[in-house]
N, CA, C and O atoms as a Tinker XYZ file with bonds, in Angstrom:
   464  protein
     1  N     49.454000   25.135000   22.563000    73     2
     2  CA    50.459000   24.592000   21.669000    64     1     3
     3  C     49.811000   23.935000   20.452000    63     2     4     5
     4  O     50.236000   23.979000   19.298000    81     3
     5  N     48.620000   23.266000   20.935000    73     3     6
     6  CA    47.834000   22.537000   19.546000    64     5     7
     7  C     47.464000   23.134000   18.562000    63     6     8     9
     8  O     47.386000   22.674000   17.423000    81     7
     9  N     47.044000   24.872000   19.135000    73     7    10
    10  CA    46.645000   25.570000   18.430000    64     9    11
    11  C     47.141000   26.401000   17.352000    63    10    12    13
    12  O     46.579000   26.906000   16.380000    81    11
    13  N     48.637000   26.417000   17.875000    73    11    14
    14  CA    49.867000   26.887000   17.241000    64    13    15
    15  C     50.121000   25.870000   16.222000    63    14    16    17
    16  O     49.855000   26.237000   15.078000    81    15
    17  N     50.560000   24.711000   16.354000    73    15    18
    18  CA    50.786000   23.602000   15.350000    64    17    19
    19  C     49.546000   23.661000   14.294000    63    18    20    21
    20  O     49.890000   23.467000   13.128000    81    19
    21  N     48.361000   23.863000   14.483000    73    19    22
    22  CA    47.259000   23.633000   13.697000    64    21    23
    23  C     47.494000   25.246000   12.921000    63    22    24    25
    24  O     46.749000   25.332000   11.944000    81    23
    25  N     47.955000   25.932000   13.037000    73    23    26
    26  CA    47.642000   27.237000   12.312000    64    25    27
    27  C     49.229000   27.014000   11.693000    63    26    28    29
    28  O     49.301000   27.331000   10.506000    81    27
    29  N     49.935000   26.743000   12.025000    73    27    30
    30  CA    51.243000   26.697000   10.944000    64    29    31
    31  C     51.344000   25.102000    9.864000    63    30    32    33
    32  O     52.000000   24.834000    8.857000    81    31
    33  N     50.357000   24.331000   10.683000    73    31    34
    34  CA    50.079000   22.992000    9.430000    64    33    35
    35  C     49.108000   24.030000    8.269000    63    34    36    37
    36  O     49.540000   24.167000    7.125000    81    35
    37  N     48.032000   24.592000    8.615000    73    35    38
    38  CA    47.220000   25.433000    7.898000    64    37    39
    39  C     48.219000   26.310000    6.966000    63    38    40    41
    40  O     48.101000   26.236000    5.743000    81    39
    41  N     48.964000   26.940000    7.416000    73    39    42
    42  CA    49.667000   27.995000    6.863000    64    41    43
    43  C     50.533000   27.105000    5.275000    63    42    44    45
    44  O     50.558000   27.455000    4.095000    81    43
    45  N     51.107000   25.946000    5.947000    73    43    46
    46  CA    52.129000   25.426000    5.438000    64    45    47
    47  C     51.329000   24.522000    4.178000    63    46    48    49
    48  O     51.902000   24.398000    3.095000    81    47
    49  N     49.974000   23.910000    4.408000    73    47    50
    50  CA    49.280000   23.803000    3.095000    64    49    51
    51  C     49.119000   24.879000    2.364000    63    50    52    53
    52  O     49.652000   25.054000    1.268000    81    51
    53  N     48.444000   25.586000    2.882000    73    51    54
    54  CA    48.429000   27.185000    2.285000    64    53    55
    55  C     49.593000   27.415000    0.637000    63    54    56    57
    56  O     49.456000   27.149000   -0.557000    81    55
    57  N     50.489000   27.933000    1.344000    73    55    58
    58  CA    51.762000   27.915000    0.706000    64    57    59
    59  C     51.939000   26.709000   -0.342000    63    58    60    61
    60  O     52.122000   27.028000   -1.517000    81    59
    61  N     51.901000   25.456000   -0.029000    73    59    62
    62  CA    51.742000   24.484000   -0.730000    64    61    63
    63  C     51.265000   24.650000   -2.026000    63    62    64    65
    64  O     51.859000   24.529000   -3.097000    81    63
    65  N     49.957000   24.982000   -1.749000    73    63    66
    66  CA    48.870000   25.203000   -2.625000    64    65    67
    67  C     49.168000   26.524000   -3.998000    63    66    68    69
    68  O     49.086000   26.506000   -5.227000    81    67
    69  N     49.529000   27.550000   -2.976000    73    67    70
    70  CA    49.731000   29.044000   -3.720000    64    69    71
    71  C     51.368000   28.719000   -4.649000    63    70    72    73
    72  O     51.988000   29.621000   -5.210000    81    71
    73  N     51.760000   27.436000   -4.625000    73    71    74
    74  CA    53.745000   27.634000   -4.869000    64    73    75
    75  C     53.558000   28.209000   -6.484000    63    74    76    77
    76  O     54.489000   28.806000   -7.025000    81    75
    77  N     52.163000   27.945000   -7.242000    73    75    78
    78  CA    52.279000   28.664000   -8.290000    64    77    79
    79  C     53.730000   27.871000   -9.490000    63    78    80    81
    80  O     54.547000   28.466000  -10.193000    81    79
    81  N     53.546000   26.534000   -9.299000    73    79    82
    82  CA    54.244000   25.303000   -9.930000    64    81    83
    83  C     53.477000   25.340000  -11.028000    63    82    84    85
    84  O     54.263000   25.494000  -11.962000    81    83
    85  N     52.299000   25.280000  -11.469000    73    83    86
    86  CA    51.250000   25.061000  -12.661000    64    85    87
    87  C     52.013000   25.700000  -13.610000    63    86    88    89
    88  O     52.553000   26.806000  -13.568000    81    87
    89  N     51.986000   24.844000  -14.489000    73    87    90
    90  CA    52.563000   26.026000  -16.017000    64    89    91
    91  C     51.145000   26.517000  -16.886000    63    90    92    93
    92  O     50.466000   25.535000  -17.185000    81    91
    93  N     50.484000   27.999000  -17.413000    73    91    94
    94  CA    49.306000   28.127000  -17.753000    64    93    95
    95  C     48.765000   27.368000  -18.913000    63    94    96    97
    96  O     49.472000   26.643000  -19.613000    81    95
    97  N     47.376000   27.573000  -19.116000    73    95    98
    98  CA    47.234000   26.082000  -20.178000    64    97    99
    99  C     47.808000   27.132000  -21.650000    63    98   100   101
   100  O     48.480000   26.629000  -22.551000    81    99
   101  N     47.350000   28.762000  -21.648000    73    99   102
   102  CA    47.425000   29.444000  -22.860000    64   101   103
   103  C     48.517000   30.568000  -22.557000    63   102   104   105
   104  O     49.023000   30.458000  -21.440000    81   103
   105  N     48.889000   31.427000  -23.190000    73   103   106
   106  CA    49.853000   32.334000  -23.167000    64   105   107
   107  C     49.153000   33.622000  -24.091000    63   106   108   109
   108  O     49.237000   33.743000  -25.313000    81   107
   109  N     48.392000   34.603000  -23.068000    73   107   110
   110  CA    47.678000   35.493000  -24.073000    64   109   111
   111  C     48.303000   36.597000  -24.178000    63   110   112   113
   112  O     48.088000   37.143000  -25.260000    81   111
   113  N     49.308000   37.407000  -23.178000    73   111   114
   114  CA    49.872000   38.304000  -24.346000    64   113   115
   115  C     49.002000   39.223000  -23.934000    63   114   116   117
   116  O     48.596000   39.221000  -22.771000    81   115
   117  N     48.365000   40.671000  -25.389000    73   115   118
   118  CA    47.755000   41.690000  -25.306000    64   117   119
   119  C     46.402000   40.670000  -26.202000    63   118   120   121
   120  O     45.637000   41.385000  -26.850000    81   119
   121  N     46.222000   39.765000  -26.236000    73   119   122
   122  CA    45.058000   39.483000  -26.940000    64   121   123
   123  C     43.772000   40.026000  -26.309000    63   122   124   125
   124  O     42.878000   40.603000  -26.928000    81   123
   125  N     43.800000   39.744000  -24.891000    73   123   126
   126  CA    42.484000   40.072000  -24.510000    64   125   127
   127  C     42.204000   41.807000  -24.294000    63   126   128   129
   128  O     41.034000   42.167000  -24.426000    81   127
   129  N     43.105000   42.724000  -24.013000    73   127   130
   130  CA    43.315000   43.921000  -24.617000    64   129   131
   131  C     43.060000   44.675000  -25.593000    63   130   132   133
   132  O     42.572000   45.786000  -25.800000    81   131
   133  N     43.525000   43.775000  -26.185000    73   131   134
   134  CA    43.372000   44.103000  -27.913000    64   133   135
   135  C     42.032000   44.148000  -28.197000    63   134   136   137
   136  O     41.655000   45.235000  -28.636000    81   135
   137  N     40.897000   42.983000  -28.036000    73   135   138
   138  CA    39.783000   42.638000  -28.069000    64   137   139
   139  C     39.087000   43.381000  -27.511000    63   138   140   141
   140  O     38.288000   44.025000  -28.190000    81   139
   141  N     39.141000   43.612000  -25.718000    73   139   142
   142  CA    38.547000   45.176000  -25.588000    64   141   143
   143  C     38.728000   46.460000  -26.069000    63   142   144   145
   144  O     37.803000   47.269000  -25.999000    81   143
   145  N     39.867000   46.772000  -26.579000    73   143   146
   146  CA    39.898000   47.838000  -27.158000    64   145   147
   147  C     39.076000   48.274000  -28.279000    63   146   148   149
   148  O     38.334000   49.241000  -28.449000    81   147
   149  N     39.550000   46.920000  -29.254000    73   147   150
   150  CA    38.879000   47.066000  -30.618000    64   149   151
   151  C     36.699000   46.958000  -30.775000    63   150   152   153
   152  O     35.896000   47.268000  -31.655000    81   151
   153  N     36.575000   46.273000  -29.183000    73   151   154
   154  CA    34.888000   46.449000  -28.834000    64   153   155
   155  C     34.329000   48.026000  -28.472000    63   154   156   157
   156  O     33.265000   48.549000  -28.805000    81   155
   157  N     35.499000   48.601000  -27.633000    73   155   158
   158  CA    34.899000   49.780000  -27.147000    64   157   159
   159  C     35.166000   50.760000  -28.346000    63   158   160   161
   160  O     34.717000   51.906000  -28.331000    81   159
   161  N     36.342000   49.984000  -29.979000    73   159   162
   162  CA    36.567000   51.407000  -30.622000    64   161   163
   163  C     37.330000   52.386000  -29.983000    63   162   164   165
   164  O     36.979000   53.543000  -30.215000    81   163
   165  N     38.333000   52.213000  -29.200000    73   163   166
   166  CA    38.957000   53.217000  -28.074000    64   165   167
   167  C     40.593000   52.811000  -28.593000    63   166   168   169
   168  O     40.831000   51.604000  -28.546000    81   167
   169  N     41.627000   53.626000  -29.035000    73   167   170
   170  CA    42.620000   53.448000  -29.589000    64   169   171
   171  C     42.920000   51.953000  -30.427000    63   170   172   173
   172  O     43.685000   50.999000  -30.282000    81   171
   173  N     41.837000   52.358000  -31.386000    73   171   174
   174  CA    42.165000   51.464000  -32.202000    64   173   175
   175  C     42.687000   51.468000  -33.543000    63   174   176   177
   176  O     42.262000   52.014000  -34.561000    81   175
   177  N     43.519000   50.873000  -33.372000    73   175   178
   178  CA    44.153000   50.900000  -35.001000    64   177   179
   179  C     44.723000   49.202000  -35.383000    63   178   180   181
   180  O     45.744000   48.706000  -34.907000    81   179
   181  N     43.984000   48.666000  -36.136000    73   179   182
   182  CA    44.514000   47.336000  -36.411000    64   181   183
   183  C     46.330000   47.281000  -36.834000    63   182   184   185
   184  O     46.892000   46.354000  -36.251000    81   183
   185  N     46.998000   47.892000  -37.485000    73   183   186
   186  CA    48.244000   47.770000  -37.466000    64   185   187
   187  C     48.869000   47.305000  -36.100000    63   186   188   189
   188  O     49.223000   46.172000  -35.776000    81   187
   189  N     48.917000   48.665000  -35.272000    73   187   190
   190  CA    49.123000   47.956000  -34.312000    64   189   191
   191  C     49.026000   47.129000  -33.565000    63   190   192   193
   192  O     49.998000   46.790000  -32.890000    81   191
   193  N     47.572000   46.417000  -33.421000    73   191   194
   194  CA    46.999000   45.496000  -32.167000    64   193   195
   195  C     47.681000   44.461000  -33.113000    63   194   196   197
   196  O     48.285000   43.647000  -32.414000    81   195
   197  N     47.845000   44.116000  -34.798000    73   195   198
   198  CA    48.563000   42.875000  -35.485000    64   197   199
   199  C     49.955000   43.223000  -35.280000    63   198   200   201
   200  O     50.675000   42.231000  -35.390000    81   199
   201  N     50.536000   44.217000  -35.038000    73   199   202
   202  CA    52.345000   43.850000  -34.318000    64   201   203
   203  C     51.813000   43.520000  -32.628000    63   202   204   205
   204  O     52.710000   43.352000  -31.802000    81   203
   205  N     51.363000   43.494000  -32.485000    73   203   206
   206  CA    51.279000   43.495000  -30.291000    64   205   207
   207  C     50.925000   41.949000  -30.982000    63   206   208   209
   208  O     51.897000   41.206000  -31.116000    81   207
   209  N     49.945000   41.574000  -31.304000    73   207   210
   210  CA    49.936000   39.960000  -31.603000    64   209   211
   211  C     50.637000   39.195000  -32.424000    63   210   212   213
   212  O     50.395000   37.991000  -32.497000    81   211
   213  N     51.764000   39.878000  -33.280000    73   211   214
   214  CA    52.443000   38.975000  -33.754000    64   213   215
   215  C     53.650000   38.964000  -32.749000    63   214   216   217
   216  O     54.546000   38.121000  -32.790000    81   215
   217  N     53.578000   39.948000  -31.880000    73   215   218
   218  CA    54.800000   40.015000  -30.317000    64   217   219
   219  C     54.780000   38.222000  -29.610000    63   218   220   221
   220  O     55.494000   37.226000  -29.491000    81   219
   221  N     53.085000   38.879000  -29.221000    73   219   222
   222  CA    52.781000   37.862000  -28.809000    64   221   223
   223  C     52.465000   36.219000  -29.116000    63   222   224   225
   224  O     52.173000   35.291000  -28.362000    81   223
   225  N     52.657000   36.303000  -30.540000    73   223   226
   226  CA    52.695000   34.869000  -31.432000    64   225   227
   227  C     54.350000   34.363000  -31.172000    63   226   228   229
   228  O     54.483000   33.144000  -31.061000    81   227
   229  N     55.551000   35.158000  -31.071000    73   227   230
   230  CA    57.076000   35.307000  -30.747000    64   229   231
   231  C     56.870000   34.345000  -29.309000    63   230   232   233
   232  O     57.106000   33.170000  -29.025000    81   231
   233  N     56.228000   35.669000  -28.494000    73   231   234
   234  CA    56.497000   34.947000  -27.028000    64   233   235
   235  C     56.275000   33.617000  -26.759000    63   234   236   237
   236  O     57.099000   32.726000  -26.551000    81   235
   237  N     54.648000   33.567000  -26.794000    73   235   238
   238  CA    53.955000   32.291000  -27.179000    64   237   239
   239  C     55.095000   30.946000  -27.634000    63   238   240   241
   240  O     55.151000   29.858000  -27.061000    81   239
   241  N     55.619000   31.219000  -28.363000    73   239   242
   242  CA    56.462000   30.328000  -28.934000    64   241   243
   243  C     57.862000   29.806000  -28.112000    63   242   244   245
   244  O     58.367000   28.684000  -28.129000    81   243
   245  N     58.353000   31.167000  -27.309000    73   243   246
   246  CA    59.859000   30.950000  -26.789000    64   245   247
   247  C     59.164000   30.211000  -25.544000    63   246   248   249
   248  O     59.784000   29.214000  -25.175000    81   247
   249  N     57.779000   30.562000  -24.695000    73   247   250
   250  CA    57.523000   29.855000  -23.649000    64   249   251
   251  C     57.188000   28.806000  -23.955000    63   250   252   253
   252  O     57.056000   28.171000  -22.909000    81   251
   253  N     56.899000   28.052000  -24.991000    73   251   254
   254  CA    56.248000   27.044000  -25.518000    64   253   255
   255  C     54.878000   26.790000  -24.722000    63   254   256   257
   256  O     54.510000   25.846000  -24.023000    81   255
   257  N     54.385000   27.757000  -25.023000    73   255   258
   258  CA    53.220000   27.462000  -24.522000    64   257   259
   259  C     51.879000   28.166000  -25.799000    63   258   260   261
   260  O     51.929000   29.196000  -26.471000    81   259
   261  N     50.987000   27.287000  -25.731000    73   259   262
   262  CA    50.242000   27.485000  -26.899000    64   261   263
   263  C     49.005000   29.034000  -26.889000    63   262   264   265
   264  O     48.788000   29.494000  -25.767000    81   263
   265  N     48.499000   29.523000  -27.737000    73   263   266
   266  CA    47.497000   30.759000  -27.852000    64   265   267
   267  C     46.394000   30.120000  -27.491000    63   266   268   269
   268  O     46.131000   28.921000  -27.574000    81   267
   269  N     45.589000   31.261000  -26.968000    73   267   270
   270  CA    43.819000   31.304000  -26.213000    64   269   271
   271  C     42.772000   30.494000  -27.451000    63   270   272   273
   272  O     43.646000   29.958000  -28.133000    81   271
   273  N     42.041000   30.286000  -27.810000    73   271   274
   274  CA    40.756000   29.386000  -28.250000    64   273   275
   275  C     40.450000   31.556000  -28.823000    63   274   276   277
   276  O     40.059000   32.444000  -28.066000    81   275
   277  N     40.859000   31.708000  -30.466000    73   275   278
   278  CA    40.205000   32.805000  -31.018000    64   277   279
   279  C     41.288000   34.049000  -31.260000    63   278   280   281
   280  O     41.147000   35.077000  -31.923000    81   279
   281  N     42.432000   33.569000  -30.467000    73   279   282
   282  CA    43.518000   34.337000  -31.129000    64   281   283
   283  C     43.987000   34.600000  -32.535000    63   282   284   285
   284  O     44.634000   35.592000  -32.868000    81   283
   285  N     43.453000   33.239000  -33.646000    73   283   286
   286  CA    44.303000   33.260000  -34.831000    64   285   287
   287  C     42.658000   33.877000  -35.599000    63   286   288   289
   288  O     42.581000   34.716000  -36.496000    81   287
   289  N     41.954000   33.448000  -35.191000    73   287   290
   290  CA    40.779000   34.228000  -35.582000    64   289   291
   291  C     40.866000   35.386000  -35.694000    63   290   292   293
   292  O     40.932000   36.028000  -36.742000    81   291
   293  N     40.877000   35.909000  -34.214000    73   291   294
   294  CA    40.902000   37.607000  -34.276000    64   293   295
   295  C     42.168000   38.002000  -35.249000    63   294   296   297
   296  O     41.879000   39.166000  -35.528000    81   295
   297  N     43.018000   37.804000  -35.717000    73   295   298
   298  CA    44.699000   38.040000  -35.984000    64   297   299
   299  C     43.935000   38.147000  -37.561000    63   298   300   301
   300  O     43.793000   39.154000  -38.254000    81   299
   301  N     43.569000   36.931000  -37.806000    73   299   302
   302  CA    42.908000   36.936000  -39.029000    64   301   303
   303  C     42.047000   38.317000  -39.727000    63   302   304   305
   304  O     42.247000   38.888000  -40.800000    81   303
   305  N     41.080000   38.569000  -38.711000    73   303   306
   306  CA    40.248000   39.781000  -38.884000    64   305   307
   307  C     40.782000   40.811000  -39.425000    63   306   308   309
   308  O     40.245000   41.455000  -40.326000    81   307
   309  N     42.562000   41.216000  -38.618000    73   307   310
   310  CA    42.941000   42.460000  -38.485000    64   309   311
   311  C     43.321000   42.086000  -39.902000    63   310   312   313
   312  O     43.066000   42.865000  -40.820000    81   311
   313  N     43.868000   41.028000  -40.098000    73   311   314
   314  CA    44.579000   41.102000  -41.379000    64   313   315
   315  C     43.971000   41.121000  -42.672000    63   314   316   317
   316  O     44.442000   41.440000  -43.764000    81   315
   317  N     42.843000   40.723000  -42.344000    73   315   318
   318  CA    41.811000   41.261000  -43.775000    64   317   319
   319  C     41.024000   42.475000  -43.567000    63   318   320   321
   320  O     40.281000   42.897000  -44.453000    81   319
   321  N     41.152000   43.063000  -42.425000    73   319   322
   322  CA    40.845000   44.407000  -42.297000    64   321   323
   323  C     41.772000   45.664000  -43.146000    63   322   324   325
   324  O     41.268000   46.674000  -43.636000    81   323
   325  N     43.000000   45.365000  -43.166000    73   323   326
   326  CA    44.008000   45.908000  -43.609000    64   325   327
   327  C     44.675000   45.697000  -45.098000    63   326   328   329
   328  O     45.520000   46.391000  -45.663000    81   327
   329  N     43.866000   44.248000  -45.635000    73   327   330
   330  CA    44.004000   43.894000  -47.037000    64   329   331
   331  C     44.638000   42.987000  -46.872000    63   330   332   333
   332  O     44.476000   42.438000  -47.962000    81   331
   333  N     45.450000   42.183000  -46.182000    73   331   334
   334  CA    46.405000   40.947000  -45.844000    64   333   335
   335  C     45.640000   39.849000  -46.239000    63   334   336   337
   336  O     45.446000   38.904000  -45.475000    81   335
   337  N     45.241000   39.892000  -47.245000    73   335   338
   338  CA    44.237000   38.387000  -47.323000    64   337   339
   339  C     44.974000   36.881000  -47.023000    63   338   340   341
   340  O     44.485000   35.956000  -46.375000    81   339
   341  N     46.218000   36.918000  -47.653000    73   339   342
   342  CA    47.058000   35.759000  -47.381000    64   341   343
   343  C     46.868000   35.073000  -45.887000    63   342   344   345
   344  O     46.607000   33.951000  -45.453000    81   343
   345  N     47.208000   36.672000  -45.228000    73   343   346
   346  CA    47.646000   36.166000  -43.941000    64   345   347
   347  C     46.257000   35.619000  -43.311000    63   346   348   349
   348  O     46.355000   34.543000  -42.721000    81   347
   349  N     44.895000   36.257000  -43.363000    73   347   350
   350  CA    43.850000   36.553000  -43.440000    64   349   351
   351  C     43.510000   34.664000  -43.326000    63   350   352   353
   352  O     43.301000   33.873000  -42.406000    81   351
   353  N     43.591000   34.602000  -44.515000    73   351   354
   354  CA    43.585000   33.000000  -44.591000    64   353   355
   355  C     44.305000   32.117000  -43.970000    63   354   356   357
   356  O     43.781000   31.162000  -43.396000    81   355
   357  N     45.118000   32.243000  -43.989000    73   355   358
   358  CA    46.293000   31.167000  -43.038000    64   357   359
   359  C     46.094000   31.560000  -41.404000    63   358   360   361
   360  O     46.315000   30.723000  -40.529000    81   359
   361  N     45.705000   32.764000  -41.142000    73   359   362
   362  CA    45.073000   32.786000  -39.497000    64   361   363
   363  C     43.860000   31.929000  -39.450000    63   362   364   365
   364  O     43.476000   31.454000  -38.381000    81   363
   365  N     43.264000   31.722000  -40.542000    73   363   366
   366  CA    41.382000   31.046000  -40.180000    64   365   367
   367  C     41.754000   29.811000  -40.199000    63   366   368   369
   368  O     41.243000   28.993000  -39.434000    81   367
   369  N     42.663000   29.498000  -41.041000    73   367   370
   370  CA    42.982000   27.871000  -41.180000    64   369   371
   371  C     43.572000   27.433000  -40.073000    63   370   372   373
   372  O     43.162000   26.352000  -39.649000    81   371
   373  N     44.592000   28.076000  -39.368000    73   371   374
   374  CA    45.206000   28.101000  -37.941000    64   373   375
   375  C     43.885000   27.593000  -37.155000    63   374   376   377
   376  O     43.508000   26.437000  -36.960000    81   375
   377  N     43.347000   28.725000  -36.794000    73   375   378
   378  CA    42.539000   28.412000  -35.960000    64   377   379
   379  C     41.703000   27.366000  -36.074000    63   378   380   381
   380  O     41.419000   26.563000  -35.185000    81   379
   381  N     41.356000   27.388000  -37.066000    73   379   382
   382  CA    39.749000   25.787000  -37.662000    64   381   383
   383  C     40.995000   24.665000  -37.645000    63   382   384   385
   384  O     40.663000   23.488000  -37.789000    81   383
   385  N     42.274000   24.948000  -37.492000    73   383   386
   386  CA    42.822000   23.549000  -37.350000    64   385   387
   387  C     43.432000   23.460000  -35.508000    63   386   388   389
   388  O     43.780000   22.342000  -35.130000    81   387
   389  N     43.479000   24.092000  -34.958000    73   387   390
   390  CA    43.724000   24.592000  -33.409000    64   389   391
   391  C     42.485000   24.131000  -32.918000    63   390   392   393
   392  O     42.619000   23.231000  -32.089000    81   391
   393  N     41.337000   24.453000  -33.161000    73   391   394
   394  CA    40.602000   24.179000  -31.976000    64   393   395
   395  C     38.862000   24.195000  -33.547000    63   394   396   397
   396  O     38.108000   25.114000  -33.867000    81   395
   397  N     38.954000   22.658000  -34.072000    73   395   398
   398  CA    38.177000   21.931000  -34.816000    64   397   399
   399  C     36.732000   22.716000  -34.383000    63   398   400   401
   400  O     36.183000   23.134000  -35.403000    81   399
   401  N     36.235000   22.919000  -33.583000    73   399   402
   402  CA    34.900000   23.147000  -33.448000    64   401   403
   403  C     34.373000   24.537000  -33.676000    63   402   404   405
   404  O     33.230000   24.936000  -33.451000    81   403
   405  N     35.738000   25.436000  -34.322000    73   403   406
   406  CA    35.570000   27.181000  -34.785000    64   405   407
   407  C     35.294000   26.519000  -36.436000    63   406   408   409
   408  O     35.128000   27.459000  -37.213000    81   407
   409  N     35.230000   25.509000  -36.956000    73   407   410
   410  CA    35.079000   25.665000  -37.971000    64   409   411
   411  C     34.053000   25.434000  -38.956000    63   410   412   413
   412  O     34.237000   24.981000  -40.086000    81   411
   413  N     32.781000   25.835000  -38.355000    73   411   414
   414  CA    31.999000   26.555000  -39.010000    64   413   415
   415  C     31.967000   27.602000  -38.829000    63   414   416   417
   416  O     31.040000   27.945000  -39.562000    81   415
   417  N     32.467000   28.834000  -38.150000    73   415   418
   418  CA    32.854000   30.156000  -38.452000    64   417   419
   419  C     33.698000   30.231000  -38.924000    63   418   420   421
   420  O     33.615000   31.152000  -39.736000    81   419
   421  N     35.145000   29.511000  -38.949000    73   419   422
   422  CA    36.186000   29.769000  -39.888000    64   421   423
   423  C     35.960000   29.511000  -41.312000    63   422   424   425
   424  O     36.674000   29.994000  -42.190000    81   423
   425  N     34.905000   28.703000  -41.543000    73   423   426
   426  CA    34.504000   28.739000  -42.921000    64   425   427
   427  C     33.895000   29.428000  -43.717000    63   426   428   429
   428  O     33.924000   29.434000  -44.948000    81   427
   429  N     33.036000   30.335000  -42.625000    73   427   430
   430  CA    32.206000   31.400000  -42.582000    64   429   431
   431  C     33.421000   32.756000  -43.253000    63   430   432   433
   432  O     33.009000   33.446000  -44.186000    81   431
   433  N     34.379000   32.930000  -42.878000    73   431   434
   434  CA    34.782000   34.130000  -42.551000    64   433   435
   435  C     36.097000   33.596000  -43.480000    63   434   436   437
   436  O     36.762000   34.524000  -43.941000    81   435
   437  N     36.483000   32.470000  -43.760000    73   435   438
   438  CA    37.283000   32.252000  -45.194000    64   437   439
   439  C     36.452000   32.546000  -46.404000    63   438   440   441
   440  O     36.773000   33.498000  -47.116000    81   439
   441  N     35.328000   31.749000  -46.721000    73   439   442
   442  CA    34.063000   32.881000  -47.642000    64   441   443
   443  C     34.179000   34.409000  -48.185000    63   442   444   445
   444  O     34.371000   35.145000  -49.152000    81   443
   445  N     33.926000   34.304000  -46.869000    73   443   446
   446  CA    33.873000   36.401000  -46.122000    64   445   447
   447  C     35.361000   36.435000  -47.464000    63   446   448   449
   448  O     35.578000   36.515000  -48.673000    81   447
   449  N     35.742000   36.363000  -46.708000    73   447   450
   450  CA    37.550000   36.933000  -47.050000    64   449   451
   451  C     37.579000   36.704000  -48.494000    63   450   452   453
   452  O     37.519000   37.653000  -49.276000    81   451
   453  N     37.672000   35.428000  -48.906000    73   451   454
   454  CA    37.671000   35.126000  -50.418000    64   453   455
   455  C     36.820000   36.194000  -51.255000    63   454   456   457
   456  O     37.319000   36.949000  -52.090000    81   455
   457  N     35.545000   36.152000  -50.932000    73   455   458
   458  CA    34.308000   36.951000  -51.580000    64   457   459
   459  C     34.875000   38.867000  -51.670000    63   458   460   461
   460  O     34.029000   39.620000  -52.151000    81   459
   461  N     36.185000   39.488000  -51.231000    73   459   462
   462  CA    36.584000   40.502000  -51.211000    64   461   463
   463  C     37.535000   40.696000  -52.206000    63   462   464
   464  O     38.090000   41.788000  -52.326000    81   463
């Protein structure tokens, strides 16, 4: 009988544990997708991967839950890949203002952008 009680107390932390209550800290969407894709060069086309992330800038928002550490970065890329300099800029500034310690690469790559 002890043994029974001890495997359904076990069980019943278990469950406890797994209830999956946590709300996530980021909301990524196809970002990390996107990012492998565009490494391997394997269906890539920046148009698209910047609508799948501006999907995911939408969602992001209705869950209120905030983007990954390099999302507005990468977003940035596509968009000066494609000539979007505006946007280009206002993604680097996003980010160097999101998470302060990208910004010596965001300064790097506002440069970049300007200098085109």
């Amino acid at each position: 009988m002890k043994k029974i009680l001890s495997v359904c107390a076990v069980a019943v932390l278990l469950s406890a544990c797994a209830g999956g209550g946590s709300k996530p800290l980021y909301y990524w969407g196809s970002y990390e997708k996107s990012m492998y894709l565009n490494m391997k060069q394997e269906q890539y086309d920046p148009n698209e991967q910047i609508a799948a992330l501006e999907k995911d800038q939408a969602k992001a928002a209705s869950l209120n839950l905030p983007l990954p550490p390099g999302f507005y970065a990468y977003l940035g890329m596509l968009y000066d890949q494609v000539g979007k300099r505006q946007a280009a800029h206002d993604a680097f500034t996003q980010e160097k203002a999101l998470f302060p310690e990208s910004e010596a690469y965001m300064n790097f790559l506002l440069k970049k952008a300007k200098g085109k």
